[in-house]
C-alpha positions in Angstrom: -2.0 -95.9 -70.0 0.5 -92.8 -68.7 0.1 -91.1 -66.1 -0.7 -87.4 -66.4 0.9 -86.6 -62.8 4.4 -88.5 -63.5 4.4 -86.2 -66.5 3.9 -83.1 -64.4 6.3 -84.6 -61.6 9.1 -84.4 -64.2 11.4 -81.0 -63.3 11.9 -80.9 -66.8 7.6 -80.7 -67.5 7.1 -78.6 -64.0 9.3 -75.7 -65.2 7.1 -74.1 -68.0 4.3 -74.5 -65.6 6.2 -72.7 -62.8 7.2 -69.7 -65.4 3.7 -69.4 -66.7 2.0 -69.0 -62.9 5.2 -66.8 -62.4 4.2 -64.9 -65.2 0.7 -64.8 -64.9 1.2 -63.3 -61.3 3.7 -60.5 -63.1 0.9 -60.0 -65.7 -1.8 -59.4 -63.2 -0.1 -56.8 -61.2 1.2 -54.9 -64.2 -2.1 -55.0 -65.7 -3.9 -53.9 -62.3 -1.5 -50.7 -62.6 -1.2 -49.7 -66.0 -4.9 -51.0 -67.2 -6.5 -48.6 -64.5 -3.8 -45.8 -64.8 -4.1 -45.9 -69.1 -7.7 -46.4 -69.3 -8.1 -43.2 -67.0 -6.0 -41.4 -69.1 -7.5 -41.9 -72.2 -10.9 -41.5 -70.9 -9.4 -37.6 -71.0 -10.8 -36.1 -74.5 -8.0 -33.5 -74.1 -5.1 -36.0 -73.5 -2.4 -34.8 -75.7 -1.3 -37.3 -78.4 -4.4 -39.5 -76.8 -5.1 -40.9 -80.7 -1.4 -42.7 -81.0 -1.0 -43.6 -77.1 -4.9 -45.0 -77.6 -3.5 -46.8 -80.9 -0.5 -48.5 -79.3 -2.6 -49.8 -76.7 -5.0 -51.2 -79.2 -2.4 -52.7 -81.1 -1.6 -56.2 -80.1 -5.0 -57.0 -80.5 -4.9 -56.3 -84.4 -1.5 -56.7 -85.2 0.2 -60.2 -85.5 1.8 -61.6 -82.4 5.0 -63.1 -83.9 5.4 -59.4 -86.0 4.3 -57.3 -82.3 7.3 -59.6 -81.0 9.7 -58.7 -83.9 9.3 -54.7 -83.1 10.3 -55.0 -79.7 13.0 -57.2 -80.2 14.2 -54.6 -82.6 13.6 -52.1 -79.8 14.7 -54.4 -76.6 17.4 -56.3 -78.1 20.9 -55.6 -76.9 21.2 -53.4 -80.4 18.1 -52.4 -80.2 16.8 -48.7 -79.4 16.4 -49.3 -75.8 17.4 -52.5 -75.4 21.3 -50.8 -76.5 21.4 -49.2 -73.3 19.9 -51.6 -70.8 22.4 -53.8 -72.1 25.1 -51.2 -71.2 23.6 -51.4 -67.4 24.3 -55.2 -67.4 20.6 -56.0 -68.0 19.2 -58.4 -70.7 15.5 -58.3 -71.7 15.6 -60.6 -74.6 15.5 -64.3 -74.4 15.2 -63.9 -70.5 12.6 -64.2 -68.3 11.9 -60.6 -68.6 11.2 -60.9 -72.0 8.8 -63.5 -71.4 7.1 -61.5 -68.7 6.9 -58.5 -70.9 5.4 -60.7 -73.8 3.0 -61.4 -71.3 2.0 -57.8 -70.1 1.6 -56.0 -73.7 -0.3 -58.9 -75.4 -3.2 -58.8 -72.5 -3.2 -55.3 -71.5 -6.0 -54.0 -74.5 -8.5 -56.1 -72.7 -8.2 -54.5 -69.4 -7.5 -51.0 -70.7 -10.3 -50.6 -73.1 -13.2 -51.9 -70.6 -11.7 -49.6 -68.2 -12.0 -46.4 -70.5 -15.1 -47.1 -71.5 -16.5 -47.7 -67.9 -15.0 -44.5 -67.1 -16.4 -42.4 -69.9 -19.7 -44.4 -69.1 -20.0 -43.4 -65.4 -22.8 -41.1 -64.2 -21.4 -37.5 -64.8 -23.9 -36.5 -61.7 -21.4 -38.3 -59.6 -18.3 -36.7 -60.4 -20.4 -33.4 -60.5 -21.6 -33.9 -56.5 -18.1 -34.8 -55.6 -16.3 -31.3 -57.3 -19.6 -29.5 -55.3 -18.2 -31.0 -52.5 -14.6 -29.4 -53.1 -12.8 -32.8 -54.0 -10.6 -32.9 -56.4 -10.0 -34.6 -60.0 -7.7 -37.8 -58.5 -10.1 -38.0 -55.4 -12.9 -38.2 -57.1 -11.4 -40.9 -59.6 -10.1 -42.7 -56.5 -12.8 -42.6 -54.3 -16.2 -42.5 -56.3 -15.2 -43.9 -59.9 -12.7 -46.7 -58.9 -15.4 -48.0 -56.8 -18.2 -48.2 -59.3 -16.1 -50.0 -61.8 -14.5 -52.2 -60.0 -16.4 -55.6 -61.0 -15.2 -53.8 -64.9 -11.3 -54.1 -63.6 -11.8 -57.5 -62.2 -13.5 -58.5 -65.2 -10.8 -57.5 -67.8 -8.1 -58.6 -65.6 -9.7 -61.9 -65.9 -9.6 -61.8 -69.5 -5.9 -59.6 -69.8 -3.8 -62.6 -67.7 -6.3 -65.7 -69.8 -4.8 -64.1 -73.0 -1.7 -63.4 -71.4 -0.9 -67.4 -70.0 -1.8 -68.6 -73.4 0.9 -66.0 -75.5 2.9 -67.5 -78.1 3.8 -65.2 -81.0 5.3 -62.2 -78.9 7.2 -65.0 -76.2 8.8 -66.7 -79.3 10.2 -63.7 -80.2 11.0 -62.1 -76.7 12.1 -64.7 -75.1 13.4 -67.6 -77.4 11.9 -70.6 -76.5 14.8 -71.8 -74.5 14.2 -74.9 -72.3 14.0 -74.5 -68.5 14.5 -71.0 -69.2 12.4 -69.2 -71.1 9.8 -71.7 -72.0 6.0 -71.5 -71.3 3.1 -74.3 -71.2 1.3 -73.1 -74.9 5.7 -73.5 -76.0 6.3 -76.6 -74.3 2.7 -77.8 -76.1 4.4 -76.1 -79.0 7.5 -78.3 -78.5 5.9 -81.4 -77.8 3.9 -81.9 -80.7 6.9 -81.0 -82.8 8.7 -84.0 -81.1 6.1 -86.3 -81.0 5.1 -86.5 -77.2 1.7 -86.1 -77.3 1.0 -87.2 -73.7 3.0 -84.1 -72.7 1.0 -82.0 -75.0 -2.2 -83.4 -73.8 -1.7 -82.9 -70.3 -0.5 -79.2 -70.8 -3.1 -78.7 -72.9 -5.5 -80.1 -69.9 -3.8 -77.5 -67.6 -4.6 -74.6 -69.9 -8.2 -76.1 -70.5 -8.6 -76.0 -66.7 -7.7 -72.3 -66.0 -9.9 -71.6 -69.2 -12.8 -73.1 -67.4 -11.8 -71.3 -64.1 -11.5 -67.7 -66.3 -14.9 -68.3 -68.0 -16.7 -69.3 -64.3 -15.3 -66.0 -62.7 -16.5 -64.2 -65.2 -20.2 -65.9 -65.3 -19.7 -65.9 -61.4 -19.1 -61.6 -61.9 -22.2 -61.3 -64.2 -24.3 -63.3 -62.4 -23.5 -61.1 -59.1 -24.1 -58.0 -61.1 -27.6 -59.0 -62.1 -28.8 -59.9 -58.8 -27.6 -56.5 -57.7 -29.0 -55.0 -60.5 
């Protein structure tokens, strides 16, 4: 009979777990920024070129992972279109951390920026009306009487934008490489350890991600249970 905590006491087992929480905390705050700041602008009918910034968005969530990780390694690698001139500034996305951390951000962000735009073309026109009566402007009254009303939305897809984002495999692979103690993540090391027949590491990453599944589904229960008591 193993034991799951010698497995996760091994440095070689605790890295992919310290990446992914690394990660998940880089996906979190990225999402927090750009979820609310893209889902406000594309709540704007007038928004020029708002059909192809609102289809890039909405990408990863129909297009393959593995072939989403292909175009931006053609884009961030060092011969990439980008990627070309970071690597001119001494700075390597691909098969870095970075990589694995930007992996991370594009494959969650649809799920926190479509909830957002939809809360925000769904809120009460009456309030943003009282608020330009009152002389405030368009960012104050986004700031200080829509923000509010749709915050349990935010929480909500930020929830669901860092679940899909600890569990990425297709865009990481391509990103960042699958390198060990480097670049790999728990659903890669799962990956790897099935591969190599150690199952017992497999089953207790696999426990780990079950786990912060379970915590992700009772936040959100926890968030739609408060909004029908206050409802």
């Amino acid at each position: 009979m193993f034991n799951p905590l010698d497995i996760l006491r091994d440095p070689e087992n605790l890295q992919p777990v310290l990446l992914s929480l690394q990660t998940a905390v880089a996906a979190l705050i990225c999402h927090l920024i750009l979820g609310v700041a893209l889902g406000y602008a594309l709540s704007r009918k007038k928004l020029p070129l708002r059909v192809l910034l609102d289809g890039l968005v909405t990408l990863p969530l129909i297009f393959p992972p593995v072939a989403t990780g292909f175009i931006l390694l053609m884009i961030l690698g060092r011969y990439g279109i980008v990627g070309k001139h970071l690597a001119a500034q001494g700075m390597d996305i691909v098969f870095s951390p970075a990589g694995v951390y930007i992996a991370a951000v594009i494959s969650g962000l649809p799920l926190i920026v479509k909830p957002v735009q939809s809360a925000i073309e769904n809120s009460a026109e009456s309030l943003k009306e009282a608020s330009f009566v009152l002389g405030k402007s368009e960012l104050d009254t986004f700031v200080c009487i829509i923000l509010p009303t749709i915050r349990r939305v935010i929480i909500a897809g930020l929830m669901l934008s860092v679940g899909r984002s600890f569990g990425e495999v297709g865009i990481t692979l391509m990103l960042g490489g699958n390198i060990s103690n480097r670049t790999e993540t728990i659903s890669l090391a799962i990956y790897n350890s099935v591969f190599e027949g150690n199952t017992e590491k497999a089953l207790v990453l696999s426990g780990l991600l079950a786990v912060f599944s379970l915590l992700v589904f009772y936040g959100m229960n926890k968030l739609n249970g408060n909004r029908t008591t206050l409802q």
